[in-house]
MOPAC internal coordinates of N, CA, C and O (Angstrom, degrees):
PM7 1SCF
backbone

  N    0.0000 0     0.00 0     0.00 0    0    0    0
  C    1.4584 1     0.00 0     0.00 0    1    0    0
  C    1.5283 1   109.13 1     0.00 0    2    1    0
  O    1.2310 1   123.17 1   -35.29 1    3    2    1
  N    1.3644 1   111.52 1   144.71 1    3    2    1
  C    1.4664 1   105.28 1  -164.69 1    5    3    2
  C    1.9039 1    96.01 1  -109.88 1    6    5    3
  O    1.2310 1   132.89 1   -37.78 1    7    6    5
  N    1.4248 1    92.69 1   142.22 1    7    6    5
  C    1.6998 1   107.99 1  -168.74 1    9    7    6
  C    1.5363 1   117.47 1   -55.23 1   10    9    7
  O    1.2310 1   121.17 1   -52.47 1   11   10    9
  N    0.8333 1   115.36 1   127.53 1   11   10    9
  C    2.0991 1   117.62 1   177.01 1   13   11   10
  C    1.6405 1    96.65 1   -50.09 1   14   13   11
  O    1.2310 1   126.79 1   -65.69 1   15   14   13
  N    1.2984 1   104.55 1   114.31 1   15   14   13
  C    1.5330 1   123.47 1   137.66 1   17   15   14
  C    1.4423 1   112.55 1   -23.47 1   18   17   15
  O    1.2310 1   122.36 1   -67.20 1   19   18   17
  N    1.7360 1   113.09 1   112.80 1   19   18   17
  C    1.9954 1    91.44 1   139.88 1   21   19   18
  C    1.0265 1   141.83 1   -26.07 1   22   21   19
  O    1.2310 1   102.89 1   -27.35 1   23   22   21
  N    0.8888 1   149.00 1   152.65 1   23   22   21
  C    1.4393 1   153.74 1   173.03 1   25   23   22
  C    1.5299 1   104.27 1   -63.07 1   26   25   23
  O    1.2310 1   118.45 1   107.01 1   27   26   25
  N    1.1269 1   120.55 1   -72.99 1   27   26   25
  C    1.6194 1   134.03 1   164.99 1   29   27   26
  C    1.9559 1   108.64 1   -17.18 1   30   29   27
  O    1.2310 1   132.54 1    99.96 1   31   30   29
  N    1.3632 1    93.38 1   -80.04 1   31   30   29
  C    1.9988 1   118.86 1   174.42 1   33   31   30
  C    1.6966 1    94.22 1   -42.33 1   34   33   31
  O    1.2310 1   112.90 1   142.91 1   35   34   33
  N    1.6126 1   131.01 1   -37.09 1   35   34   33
  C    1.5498 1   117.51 1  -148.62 1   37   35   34
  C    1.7728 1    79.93 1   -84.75 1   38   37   35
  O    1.2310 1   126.94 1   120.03 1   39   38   37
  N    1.4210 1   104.26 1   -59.97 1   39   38   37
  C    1.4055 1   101.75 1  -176.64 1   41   39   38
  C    1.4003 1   149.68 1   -63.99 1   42   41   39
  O    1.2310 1   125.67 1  -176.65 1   43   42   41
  N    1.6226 1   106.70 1     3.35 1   43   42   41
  C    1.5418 1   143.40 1   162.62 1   45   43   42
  C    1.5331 1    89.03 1   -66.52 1   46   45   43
  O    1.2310 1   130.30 1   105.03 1   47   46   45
  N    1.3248 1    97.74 1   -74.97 1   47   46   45
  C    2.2478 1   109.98 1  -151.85 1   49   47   46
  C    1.9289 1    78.26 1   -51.16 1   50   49   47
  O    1.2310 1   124.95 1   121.01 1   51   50   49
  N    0.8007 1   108.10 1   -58.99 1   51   50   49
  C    1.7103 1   106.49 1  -164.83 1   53   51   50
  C    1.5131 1   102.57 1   -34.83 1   54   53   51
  O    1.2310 1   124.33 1    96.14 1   55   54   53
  N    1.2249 1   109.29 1   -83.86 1   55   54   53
  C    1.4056 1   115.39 1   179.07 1   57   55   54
  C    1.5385 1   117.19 1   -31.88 1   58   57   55
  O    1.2310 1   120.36 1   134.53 1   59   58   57
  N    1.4651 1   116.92 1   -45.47 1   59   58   57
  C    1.4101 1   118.85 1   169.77 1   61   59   58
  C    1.1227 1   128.57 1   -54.84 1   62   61   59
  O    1.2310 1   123.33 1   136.03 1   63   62   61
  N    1.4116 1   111.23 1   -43.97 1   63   62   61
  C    1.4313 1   138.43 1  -179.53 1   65   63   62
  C    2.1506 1   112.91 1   -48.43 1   66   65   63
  O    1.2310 1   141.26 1   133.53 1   67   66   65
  N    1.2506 1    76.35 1   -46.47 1   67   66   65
  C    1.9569 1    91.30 1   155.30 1   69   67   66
  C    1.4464 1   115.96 1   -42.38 1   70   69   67
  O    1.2310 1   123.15 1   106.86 1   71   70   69
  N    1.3483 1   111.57 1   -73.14 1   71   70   69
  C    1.4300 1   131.40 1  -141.24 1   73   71   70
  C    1.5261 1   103.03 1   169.44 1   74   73   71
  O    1.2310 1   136.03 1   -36.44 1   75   74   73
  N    1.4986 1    86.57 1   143.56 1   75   74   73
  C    2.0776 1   110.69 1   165.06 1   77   75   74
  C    1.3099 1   103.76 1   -57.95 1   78   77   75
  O    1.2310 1   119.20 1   -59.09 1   79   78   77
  N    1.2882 1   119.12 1   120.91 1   79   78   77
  C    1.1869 1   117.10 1   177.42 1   81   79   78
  C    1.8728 1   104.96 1  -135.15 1   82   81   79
  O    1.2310 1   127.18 1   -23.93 1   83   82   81
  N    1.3008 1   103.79 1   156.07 1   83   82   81
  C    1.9001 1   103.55 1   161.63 1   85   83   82
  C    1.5731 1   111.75 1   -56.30 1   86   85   83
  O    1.2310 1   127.80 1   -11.17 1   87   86   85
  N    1.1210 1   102.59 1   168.83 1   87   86   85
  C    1.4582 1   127.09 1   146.75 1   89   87   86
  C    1.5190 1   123.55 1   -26.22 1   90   89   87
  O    1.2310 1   128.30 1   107.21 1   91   90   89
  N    1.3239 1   101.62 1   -72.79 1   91   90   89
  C    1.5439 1   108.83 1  -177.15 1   93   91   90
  C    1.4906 1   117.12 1   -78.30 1   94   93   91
  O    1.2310 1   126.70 1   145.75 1   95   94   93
  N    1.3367 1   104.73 1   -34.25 1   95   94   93
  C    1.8011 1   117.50 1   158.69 1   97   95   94
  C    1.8392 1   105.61 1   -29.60 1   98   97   95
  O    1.2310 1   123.48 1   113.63 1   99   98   97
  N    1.2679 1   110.93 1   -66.37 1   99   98   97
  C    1.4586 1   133.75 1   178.59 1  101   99   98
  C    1.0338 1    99.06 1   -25.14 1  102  101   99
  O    1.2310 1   130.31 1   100.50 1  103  102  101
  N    1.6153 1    97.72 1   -79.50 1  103  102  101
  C    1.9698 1   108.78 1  -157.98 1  105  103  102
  C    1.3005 1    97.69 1   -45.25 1  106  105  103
  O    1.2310 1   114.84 1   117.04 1  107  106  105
  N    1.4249 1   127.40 1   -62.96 1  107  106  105
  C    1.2360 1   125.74 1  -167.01 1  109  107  106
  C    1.8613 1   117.22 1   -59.29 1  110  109  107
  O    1.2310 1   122.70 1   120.43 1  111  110  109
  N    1.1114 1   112.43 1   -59.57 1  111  110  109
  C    1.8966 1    94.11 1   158.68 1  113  111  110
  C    1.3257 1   127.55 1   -42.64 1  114  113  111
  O    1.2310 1   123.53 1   148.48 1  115  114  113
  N    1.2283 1   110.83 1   -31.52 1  115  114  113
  C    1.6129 1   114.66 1  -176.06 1  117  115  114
  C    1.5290 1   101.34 1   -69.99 1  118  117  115
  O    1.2310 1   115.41 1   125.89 1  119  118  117
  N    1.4448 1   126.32 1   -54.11 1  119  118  117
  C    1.6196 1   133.16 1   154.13 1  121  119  118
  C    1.3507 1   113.21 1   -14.98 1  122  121  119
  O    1.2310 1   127.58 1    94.17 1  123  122  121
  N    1.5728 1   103.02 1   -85.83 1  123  122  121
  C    1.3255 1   108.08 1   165.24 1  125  123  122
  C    1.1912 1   142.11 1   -38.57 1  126  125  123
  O    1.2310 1   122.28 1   145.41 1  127  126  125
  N    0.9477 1   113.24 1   -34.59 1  127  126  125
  C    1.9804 1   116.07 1   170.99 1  129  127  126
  C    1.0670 1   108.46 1   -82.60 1  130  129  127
  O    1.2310 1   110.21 1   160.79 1  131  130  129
  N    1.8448 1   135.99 1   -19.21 1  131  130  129
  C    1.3599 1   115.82 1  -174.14 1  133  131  130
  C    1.4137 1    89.27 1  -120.80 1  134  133  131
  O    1.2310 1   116.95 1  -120.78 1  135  134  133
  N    1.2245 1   123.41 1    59.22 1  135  134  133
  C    1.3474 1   131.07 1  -176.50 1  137  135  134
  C    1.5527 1   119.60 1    -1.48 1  138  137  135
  O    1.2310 1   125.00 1  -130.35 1  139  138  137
  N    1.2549 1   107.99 1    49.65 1  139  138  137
  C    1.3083 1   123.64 1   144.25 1  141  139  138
  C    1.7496 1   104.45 1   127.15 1  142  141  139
  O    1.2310 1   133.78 1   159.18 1  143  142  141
  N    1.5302 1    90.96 1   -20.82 1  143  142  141
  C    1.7867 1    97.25 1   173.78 1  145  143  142
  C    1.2876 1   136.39 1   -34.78 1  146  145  143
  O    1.2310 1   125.48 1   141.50 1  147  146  145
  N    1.3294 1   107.08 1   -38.50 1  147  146  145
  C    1.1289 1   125.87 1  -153.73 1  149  147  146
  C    1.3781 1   115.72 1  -119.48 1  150  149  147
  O    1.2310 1   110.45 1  -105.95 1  151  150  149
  N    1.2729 1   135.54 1    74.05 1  151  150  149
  C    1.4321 1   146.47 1   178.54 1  153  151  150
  C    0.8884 1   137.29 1   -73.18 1  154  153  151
  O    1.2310 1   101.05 1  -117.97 1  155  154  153
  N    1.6293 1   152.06 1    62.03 1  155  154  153
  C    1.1303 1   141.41 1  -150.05 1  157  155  154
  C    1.6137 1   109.33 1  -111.12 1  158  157  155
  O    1.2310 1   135.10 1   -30.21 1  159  158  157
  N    1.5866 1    88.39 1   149.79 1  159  158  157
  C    1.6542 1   124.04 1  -156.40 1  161  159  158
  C    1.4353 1    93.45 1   -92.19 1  162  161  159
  O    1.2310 1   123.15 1   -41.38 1  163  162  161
  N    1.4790 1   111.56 1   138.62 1  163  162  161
  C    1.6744 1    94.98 1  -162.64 1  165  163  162
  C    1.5383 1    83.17 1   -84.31 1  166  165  163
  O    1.2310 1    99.12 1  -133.68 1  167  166  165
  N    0.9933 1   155.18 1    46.32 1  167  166  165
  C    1.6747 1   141.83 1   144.37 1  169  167  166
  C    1.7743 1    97.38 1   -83.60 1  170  169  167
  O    1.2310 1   129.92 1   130.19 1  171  170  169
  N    1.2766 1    98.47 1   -49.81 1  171  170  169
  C    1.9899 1    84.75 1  -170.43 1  173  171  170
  C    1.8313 1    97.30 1   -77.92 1  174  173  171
  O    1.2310 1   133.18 1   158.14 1  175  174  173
  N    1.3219 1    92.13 1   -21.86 1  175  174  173
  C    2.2833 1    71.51 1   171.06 1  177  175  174
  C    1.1343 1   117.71 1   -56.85 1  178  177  175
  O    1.2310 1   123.45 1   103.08 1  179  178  177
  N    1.4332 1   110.99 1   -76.92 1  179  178  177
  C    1.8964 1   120.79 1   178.99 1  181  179  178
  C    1.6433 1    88.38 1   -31.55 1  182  181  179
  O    1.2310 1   119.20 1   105.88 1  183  182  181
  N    1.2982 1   119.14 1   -74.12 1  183  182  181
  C    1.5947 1   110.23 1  -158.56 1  185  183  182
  C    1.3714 1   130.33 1   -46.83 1  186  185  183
  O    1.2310 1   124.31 1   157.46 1  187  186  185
  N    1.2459 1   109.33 1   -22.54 1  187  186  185
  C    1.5678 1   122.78 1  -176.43 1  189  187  186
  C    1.6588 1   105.27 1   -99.44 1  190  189  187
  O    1.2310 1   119.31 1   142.60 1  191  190  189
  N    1.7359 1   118.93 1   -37.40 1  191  190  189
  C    1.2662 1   100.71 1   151.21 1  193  191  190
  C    1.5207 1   151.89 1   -40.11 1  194  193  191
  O    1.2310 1   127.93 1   146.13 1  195  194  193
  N    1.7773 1   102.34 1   -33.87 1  195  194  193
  C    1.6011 1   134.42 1  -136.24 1  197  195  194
  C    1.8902 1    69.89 1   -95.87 1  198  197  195
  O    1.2310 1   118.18 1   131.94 1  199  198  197
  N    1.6971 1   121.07 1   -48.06 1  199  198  197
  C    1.2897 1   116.18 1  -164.52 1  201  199  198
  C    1.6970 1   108.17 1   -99.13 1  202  201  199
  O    1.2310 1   128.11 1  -161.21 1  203  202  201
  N    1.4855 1   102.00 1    18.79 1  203  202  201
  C    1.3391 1    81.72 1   173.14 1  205  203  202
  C    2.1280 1    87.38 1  -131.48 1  206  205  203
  O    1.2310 1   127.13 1   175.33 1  207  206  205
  N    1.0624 1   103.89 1    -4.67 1  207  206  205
  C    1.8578 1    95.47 1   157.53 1  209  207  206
  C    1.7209 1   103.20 1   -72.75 1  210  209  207
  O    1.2310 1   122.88 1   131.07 1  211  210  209
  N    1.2287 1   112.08 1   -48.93 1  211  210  209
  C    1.4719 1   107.48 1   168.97 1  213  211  210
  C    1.3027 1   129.95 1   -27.78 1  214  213  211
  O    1.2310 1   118.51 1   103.88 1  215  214  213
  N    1.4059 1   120.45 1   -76.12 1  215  214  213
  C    1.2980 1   130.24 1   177.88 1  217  215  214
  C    1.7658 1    98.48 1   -74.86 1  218  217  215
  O    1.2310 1   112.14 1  -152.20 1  219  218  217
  N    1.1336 1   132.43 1    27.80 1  219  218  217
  C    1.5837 1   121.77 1   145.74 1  221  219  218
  C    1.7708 1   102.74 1    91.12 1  222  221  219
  O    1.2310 1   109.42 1  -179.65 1  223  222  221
  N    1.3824 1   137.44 1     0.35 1  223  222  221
  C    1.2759 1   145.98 1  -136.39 1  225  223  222
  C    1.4345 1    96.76 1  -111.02 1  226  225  223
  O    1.2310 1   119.01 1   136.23 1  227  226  225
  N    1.4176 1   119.50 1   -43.77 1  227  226  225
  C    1.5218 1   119.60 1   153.40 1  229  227  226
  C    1.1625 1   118.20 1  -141.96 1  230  229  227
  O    1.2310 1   126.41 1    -5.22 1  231  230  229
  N    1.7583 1   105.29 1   174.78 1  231  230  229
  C    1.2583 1    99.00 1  -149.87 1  233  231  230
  C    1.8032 1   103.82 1  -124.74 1  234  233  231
  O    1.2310 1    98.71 1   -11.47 1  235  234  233
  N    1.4867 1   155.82 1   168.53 1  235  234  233
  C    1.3335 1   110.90 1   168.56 1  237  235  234
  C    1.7983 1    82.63 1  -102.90 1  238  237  235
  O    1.2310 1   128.97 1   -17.22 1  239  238  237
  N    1.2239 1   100.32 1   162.78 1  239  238  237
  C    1.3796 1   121.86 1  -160.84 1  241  239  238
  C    2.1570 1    99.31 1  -112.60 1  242  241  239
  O    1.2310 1   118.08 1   150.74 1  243  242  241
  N    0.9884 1   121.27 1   -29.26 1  243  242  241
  C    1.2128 1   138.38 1   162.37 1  245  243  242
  C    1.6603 1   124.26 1   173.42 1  246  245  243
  O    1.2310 1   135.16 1    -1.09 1  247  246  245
  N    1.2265 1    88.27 1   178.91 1  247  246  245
  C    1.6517 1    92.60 1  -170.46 1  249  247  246
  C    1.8348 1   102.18 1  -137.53 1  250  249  247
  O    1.2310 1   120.75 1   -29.52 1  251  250  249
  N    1.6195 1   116.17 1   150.48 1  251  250  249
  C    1.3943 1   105.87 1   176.37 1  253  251  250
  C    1.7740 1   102.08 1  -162.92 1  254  253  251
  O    1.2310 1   110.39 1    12.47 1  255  254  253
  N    0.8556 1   135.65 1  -167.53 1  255  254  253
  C    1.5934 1   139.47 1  -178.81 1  257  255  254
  C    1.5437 1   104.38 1  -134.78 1  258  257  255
  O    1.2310 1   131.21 1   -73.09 1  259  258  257
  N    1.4334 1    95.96 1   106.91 1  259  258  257
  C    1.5041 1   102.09 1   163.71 1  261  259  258
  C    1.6823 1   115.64 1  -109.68 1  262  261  259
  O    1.2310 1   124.61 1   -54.43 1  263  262  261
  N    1.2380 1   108.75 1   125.57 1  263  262  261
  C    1.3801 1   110.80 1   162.22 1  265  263  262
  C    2.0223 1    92.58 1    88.44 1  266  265  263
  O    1.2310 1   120.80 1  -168.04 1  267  266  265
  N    1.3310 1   116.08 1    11.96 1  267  266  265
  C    1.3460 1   103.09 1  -163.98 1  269  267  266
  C    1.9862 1   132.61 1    88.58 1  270  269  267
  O    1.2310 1   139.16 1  -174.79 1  271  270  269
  N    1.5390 1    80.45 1     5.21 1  271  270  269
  C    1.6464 1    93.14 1  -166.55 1  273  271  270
  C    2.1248 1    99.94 1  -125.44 1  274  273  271
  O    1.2310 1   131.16 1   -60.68 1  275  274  273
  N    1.4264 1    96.07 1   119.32 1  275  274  273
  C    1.6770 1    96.32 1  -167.29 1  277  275  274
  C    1.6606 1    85.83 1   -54.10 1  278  277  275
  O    1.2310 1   124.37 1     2.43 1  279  278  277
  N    1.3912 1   109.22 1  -177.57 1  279  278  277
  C    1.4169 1   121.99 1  -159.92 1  281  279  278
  C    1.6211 1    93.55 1  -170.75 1  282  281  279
  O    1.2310 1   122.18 1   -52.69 1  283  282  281
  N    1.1985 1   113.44 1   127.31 1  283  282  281
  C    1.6314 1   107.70 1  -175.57 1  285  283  282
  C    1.6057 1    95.12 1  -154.85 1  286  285  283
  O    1.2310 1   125.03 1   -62.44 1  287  286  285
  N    1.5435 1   107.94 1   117.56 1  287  286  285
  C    1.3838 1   126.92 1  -166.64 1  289  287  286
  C    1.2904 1   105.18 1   -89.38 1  290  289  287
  O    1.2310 1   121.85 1   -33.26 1  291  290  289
  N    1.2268 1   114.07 1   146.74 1  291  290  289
  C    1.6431 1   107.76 1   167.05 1  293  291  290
  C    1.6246 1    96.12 1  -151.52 1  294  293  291
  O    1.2310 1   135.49 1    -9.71 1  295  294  293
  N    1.6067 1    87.63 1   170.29 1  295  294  293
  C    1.6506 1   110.29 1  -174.79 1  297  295  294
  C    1.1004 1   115.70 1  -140.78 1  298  297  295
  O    1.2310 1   111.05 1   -20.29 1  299  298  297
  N    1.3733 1   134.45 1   159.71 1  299  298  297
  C    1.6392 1   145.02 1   166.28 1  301  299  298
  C    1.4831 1   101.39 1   -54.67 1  302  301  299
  O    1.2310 1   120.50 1   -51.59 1  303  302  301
  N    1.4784 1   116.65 1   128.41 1  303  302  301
  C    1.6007 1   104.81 1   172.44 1  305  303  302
  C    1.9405 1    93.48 1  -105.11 1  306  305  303
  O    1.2310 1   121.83 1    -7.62 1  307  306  305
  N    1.5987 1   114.10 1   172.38 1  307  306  305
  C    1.0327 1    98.09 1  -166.98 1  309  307  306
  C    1.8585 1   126.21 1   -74.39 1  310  309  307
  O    1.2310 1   128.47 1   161.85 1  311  310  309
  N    1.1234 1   101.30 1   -18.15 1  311  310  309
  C    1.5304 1   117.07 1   166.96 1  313  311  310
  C    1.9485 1   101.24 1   -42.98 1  314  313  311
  O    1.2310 1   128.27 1   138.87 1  315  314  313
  N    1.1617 1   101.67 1   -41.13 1  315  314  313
  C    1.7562 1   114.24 1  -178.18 1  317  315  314
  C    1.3236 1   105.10 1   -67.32 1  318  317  315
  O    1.2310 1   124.59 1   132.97 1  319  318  317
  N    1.4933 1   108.79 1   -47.03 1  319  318  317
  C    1.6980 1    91.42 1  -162.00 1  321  319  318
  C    1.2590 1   108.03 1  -114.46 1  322  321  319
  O    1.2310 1   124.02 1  -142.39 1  323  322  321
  N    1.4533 1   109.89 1    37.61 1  323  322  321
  C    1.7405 1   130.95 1   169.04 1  325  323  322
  C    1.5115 1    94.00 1  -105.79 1  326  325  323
  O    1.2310 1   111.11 1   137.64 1  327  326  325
  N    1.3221 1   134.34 1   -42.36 1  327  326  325
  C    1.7433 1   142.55 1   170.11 1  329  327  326
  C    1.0597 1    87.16 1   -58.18 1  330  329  327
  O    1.2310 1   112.07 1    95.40 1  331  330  329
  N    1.4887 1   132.56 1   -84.60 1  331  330  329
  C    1.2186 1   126.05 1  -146.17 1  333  331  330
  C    1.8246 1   121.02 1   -45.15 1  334  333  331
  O    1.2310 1   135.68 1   125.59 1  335  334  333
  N    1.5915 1    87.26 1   -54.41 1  335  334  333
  C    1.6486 1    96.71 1   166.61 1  337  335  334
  C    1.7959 1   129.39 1   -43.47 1  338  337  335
  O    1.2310 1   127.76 1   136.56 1  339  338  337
  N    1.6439 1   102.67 1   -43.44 1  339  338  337
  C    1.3216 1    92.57 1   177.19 1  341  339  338
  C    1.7303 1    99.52 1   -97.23 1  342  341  339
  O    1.2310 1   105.90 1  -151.73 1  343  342  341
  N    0.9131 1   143.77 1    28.27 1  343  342  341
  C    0.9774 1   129.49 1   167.69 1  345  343  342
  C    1.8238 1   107.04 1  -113.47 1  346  345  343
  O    1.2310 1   124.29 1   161.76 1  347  346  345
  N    1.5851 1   109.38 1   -18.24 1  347  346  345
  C    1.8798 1   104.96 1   140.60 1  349  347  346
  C    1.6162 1   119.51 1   -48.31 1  350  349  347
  O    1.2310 1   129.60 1   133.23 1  351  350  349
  N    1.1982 1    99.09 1   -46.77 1  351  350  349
  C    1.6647 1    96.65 1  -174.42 1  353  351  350
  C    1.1814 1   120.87 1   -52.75 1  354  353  351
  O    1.2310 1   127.52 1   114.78 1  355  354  353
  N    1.7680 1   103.13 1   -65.22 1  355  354  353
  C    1.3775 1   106.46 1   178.24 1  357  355  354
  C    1.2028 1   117.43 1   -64.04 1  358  357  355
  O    1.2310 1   117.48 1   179.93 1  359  358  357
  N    1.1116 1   122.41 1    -0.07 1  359  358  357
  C    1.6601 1   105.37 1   161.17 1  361  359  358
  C    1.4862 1   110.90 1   -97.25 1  362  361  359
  O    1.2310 1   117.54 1   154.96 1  363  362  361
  N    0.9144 1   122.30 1   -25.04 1  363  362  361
  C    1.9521 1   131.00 1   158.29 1  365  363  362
  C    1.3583 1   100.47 1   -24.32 1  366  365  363
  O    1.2310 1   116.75 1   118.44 1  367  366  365
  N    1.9452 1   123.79 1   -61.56 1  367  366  365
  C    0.9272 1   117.08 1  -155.22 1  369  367  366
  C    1.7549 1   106.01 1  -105.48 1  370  369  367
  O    1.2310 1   115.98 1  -146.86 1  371  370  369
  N    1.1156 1   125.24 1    33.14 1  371  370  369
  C    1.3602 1   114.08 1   177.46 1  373  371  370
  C    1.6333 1   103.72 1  -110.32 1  374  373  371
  O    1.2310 1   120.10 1   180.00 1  375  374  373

């Protein structure tokens, strides 16, 4: 059986699971999906990214400077949205 996701990590892959998105893109889907619950401080974003590029779950897809401000994209790699999937399930069945 594969281990429950954070809450934080479930709602990253989610947001990813969409589309490559920035950083701040994130926070704001992550908002949005937990209709407002869920707020994240971009210190626990980068951080939960930094450990979930680690374990292979995403990937950054590129990086560029808009407006003078680095910008570093990332995406669900599929190892991510094979977790993500069974970790829909197992919550299906609890």
């Amino acid at each position: 059986m594969t281990k429950a996701l954070q809450e934080p990590s479930f709602l990253i892959l989610s947001a990813l699971a969409a589309g490559t998105k920035h950083g701040y893109a994130v926070i704001q889907a992550v908002e949005e999906q937990s209709q407002g619950r869920v707020k994240l401080r971009a210190g626990t974003l980068y951080t939960a990214l930094d450990r979930l590029a680690e374990d292979g779950l995403v990937e950054v897809e590129r990086e560029e400077v808009v407006q003078g401000r680095h910008r570093r994209y990332y995406r669900i790699s599929g190892a991510g949205a094979s977790l993500l999937a069974d970790e829909v399930t197992r919550m299906r069945h609890i």
